[in-house]
N, C-alpha and C positions, 0 to 999 in steps of 0.2 A: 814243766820245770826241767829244761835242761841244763849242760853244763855249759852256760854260755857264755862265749869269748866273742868278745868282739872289742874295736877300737870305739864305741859308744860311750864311755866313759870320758874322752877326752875332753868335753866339752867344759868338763870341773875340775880338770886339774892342774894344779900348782893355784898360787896365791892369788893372782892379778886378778884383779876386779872386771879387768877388761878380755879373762879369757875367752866369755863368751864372744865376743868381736872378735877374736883374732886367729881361735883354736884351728879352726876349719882355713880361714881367708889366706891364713897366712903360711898355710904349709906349702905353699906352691908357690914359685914365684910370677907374679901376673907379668913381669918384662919379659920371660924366657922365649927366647927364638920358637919360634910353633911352625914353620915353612914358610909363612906368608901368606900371601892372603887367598891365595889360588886352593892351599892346603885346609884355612878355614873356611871356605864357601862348597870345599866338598865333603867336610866335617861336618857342616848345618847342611844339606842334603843328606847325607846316610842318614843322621841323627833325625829327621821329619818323616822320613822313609819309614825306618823303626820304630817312632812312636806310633806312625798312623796306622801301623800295622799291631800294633800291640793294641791299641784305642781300638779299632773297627773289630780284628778278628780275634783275639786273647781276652777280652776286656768284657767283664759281663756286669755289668747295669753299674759301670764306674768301679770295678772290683776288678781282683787278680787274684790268682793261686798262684804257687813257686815254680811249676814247671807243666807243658802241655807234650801228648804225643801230639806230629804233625797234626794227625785230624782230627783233633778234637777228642777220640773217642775217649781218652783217660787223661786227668791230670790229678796233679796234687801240690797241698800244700803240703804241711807235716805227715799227715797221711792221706790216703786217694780222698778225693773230692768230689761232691756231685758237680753235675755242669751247671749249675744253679747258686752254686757256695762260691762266697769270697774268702779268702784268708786274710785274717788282720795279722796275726805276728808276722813279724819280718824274719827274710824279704818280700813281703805281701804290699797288700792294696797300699795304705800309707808310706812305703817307701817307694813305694812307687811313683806317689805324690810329692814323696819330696823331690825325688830326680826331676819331675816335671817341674817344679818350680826351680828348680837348681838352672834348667836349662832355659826356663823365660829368665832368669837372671840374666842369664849367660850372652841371651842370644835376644832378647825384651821382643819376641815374636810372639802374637798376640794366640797365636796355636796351642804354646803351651800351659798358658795360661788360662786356658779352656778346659784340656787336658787336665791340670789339677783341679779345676773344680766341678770335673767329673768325677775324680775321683772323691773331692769334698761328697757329694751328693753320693757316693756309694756308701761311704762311711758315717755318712748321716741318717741312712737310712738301718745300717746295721747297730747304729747304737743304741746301746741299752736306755731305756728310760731315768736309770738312776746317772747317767752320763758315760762310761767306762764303757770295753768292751772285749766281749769273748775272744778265743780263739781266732773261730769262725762266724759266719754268717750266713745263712741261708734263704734267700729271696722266695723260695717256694714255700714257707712259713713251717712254724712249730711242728704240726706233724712230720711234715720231712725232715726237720732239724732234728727230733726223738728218732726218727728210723735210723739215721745214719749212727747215732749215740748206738742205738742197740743192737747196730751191726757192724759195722766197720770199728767203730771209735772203741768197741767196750771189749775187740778181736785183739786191738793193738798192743799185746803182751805186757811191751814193755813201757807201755804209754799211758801209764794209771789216772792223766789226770784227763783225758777220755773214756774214763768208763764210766764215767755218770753224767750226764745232763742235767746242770745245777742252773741254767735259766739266769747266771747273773753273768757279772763282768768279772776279768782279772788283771791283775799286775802284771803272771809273770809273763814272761821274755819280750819284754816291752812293748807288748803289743799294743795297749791303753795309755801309755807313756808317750810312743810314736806317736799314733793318732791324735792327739791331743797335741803334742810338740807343731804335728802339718798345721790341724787346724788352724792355730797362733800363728804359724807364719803366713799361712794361706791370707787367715784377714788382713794380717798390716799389711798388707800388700795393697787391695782397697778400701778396709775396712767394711766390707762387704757386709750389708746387714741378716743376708742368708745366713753368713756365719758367726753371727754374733752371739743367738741362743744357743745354740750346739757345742762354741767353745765355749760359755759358759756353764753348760751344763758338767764338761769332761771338766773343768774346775771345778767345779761343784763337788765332783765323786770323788777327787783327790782331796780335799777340804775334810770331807763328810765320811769319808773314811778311815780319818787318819785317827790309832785310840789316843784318848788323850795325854798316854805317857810318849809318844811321839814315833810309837809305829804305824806300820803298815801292815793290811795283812793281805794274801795272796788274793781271796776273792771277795767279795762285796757289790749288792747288799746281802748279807748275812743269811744262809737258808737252813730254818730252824731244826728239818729233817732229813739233810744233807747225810749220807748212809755211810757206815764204817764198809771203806773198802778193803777185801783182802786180810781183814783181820785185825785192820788197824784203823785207830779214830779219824773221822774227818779233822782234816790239817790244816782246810783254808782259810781257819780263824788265826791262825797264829801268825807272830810279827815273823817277816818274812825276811831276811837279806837275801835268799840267793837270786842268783839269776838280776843282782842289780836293782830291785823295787824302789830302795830307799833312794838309791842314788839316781834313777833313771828319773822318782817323782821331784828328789831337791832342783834335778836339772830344768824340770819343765817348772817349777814355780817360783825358780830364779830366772826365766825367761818371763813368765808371766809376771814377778814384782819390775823388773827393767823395762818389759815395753808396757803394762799399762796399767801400771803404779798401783798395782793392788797390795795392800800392804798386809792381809789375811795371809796371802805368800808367803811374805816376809816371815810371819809369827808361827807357819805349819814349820817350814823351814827349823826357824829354833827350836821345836817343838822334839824333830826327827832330829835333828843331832845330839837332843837330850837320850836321847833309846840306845845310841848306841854305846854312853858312858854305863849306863845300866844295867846291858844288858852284859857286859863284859864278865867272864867268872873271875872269883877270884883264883888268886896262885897259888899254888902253882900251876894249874892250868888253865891262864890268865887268856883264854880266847873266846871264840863264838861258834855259833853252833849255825845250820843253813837257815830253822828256824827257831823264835823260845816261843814257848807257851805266854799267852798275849796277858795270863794275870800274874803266875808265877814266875815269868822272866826266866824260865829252865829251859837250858837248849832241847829242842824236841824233833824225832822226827816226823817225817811226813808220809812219803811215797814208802813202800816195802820193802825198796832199796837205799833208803834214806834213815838210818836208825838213830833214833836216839845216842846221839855223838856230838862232839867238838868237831868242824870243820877247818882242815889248815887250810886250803882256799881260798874259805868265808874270811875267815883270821887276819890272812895277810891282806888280803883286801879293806877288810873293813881297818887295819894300821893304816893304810895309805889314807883311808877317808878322816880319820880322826887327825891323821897331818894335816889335811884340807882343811880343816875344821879350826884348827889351832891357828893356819895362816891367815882361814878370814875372821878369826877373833880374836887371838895372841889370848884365846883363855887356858891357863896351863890344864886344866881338867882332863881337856883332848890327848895330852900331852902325856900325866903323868903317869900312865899305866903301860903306856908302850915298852916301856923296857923287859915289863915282864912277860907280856905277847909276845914280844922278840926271845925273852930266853924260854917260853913255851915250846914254838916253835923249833929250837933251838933242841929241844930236850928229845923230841919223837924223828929228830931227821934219821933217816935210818944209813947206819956204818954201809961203807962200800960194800960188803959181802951180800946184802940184805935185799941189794935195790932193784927191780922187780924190771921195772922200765927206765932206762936210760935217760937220763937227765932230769927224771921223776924221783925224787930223793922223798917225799913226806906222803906217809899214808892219806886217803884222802879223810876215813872217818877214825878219829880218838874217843877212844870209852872214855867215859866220868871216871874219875877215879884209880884208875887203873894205866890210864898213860898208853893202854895197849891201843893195836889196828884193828877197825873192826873191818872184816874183810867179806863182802857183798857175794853170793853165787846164787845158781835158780838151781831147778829142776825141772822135770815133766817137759812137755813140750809145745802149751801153747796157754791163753789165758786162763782156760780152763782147767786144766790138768797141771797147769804148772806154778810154781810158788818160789820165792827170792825168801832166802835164809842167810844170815851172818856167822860167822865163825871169826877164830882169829887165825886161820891156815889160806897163805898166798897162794896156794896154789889154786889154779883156772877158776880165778876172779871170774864176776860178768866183765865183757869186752864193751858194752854201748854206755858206760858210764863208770869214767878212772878210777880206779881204785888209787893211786897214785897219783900225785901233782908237780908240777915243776913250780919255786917258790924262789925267788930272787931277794934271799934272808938279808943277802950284805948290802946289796940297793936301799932296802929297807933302813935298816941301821944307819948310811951313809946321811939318807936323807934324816931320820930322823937327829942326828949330829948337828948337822948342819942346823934345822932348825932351833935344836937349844941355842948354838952361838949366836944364831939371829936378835935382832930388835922385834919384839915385839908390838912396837908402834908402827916401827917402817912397815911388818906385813900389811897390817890395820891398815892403814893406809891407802891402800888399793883393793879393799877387800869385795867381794862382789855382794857383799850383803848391806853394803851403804847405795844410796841414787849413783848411777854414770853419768856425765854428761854427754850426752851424742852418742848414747848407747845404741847398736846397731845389731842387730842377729849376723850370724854370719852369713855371706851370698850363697853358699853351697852348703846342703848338709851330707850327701850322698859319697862324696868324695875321703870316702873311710872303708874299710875292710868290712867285708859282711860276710858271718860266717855263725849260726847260730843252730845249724844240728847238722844231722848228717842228709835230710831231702837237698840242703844247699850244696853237697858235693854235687850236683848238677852245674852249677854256676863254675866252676871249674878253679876254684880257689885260690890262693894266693894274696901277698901284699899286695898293696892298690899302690900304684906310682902313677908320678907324671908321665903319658907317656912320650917320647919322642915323635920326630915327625915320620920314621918309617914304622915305627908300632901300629900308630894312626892310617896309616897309608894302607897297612893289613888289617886293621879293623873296618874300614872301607871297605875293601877289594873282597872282606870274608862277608859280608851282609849278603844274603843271598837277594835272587828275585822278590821271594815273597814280601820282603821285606823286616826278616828275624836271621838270627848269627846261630847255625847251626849248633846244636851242643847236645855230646854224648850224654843221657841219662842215665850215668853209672848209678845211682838210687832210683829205687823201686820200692814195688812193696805188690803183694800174692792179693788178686781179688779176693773179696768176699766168698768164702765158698761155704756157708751155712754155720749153727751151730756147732761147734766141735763136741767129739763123746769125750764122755766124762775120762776115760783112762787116755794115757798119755802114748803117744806116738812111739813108736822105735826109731831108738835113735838117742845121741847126746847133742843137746843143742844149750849144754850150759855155759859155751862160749861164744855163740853166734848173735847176730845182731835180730833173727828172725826164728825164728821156731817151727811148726811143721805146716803143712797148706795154710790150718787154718787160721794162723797167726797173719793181721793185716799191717804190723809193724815194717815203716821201711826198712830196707838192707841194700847195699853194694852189690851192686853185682856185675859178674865177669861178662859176661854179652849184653853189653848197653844197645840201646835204641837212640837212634839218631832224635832228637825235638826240639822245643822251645823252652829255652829259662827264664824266667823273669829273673834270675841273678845274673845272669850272662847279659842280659840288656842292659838291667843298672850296670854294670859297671863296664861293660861297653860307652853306654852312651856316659857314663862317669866322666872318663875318659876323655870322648869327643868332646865333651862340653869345653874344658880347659883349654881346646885347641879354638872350638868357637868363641868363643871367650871375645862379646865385647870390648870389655878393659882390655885386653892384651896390646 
């Protein structure tokens, strides 16, 4: 459960029925001058260079982690990795899957179209029997997936929802969402009957998970002896917004009711937009929380840095979805609570004197009640020895998770104006919860910003743009021999160095991203090692694709 940002959302927003067709297709213009043709034929060589090099030497049984040293000896996804483990959150195995089919679009070369159903087959294999899927995965089976839980995963400080090995799937940071999203495009593409039960099944778990007041909850299926970590209750029962669950499951079952007319979609769908009229509090502190308790509907928290609170994040996000909601239905429900969300938010923004981080105006966590910041810090200096407590004093917050948010209140408000003076019928109209006719997925899904914790400062971040023809010309020229695009490993993370003693290190590490040896949580660090990212390839070969680009 991270704080996670990305351009993932785009695919649901605004009104039009036909976003999905056009979100992606259309951000680029397919006429734009690319060099010519000389420029695209050395585009489709780096770009086969780079896959075949990622496929043969990177790629273990159709899987990927986030980032490799040269030889092999370490990699990681979120945290280090066995050389046996795939990572499913993204930018793992499934995005990786999409870039490949992104590029048999691009380029209809039957190479890459292998490529993804190699990786089909890795994520087939690592999926849970209830359909969903973990984290990670581990090809050397359960006992080495329990080792690494109770060494690496249970070290990572600040990484709570590795410390237990719960044996099922989850929601969050899309990793069950993605995977699921590949699969679906993977088949129509031949309707491949390999993948017909497997995408049936990741339907299945989104169906069969959802309570029937129309949430979601972070994991499932449901583990009866699931352990209170840290002090605090197991949380993977409860409906879940952050990190996008709701929104990431309406995306993939508003793909699955438009290509193959499942109409159970259709009725989960209704079902989740009923959760989040519900779960709204009332006002005056008319928002939401990251998660409510799945009977009580009370915001609750989770993780030990995640308190029991109103989320402004969760808040203004989830106003943006309840406009989503209004424009594919014009039912005022969605509609008529926003005003007070907006002057909630409105009420905690903190005066200039106050504001902590720059451009970050709104505490992240609001007590019940009380309107006050709950403000997150640790102690001690590793899992063991150390512990996350709240206060309402800003000073030396934890730093791996804002205390602070940036919130774009008046956008908010704009749009929500607009939409009162709208027609209600014209949204309906176009709304994506009716048939499309000649409903299409979009050709690309990869060609979006990815940026989902901090292992991904590897990939070297930034907006994604089109790029010109001398950007292209240096992502060429930087492709090394081997066949991968050099990239500093500013994240890391301290091997395994045994259990740590009970007392705590010297030392203050209540602002650091890492704690003492034997914390195995990534962290930044000032003397990178040259490697390989599997974020730096997605959006390398992102990039080239455009230039390869059949259509053009």
């Amino acid at each position: 459960m991270k704080s996670f940002s990305t351009s993932r959302r785009g695919l649901l927003a605004g009104a039009s029925g036909a976003v999905l067709t056009s979100a992606c297709a259309s951000f680029f213009d397919p006429g734009a001058d690319t060099g010519g043709n000389e420029l695209r034929a050395q585009a489709r060589d780096a770009m086969k260079r780079a896959a075949r090099f990622m496929r043969e030497e990177a790629a273990y049984r159709g899987g990927y982690v986030w980032s490799y040293l040269p030889d092999f000896s370490r990699r990681w996804g979120e945290m280090e990795a066995y050389p046996t483990m795939i990572w499913i959150q993204p930018p793992g195995t499934a995005t990786v899957g999409h870039l490949y089919l992104d590029c048999f679009n691009a380029t209809r070369d039957e190479f890459y179209y292998q490529a993804a159903m190699e990786v089909a087959e890795g994520l087939i294999a690592a999926q849970h029997p209830a359909g969903g899927w973990n984290y990670l995965y581990d090809f050397a089976g359960e006992e080495s997936t329990r080792r690494w839980y109770d060494t690496i995963g249970k070290n990572g400080w600040r990484l709570e929802e590795f410390h237990h090995y719960y044996g099922n799937a989850t929601f969050d940071d899309a990793g069950t969402s993605e995977a699921s999203q590949f699969l679906l495009r993977l088949y129509l593409v031949r309707r491949s009957s390999r993948l017909r039960a497997p995408l049936e099944r990741a339907i299945a778990f989104v169906l069969d998970s959802q309570y029937e007041n129309g949430g979601w909850p972070q994991r499932f299926p449901f583990v009866n002896d699931a352990p209170s970590l840290h002090g605090h209750p197991d949380y993977t029962r409860y409906i879940t917004f952050n990190d996008a669950v709701a929104d990431e499951n309406i995306k993939f079952l508003l793909m699955v009711y438009h290509t193959l007319g499942d109409e159970r979609a259709l009725a989960a769908i209704r079902r989740a937009m009923e959760i989040f009229i519900v779960t709204q509090q009332p006002a005056p502190q008319a928002g939401w929380g990251l998660q409510h308790h799945h009977e009580t509907l009370a915001p609750i928290g989770a993780r030990s840095y995640e308190p029991d609170a109103l989320a402004t994040h969760t808040t203004a996000g989830n106003i943006a979805q309840m406009m989503d909601f209004y424009e594919w239905t014009g039912d005022e429900r969605f509609i008529a609570r926003i005003p007070e969300a907006l002057d909630w938010l409105q009420s905690v923004r903190l005066p200039a004197d106050q504001i902590q981080v720059r451009g970050r105006e709104y505490p992240t966590f609001i007590e019940l009640g009380t309107n006050r910041a709950r403000i997150n810090h640790r102690r001690g200096s590793n899992a063991a020895s150390g512990e996350y407590y709240w206060n309402y004093d800003p000073a030396k917050p934890i730093t791996h998770y804002s205390q602070w948010r940036a919130i774009n209140l008046d956008a908010l408000r704009t749009r929500f104006e607009r939409l009162r003076a709208a027609s209600p019928d014209l949204l309906r109209a176009s709304s994506p919860l009716r048939p499309q006719a000649g409903f299409e997925l979009p050709r690309f899904f990869t060609t979006e910003n990815i940026e989902v914790s901090d292992m991904t400062s590897n990939a070297g971040g930034g907006d994604f743009e089109r790029p010109t023809p001398e950007r292209a010309r240096q992502l060429i020229a930087e492709l090394n021999a081997d066949g991968y695009w050099p990239t500093p490993l500013t994240a890391t993370s301290q091997p395994y160095a045994g259990e740590p003693p009970a007392a705590p290190s010297p030392g203050d590490f209540s602002q650091t991203l890492v704690g003492d040896r034997f914390d195995t949580s990534p962290y930044v660090t000032d003397t990178p090692v040259t490697g390989i990212s599997t974020g730096t390839f997605i959006q390398n070969m992102s990039a080239l694709l455009l230039i390869a680009d059949s259509a053009d």
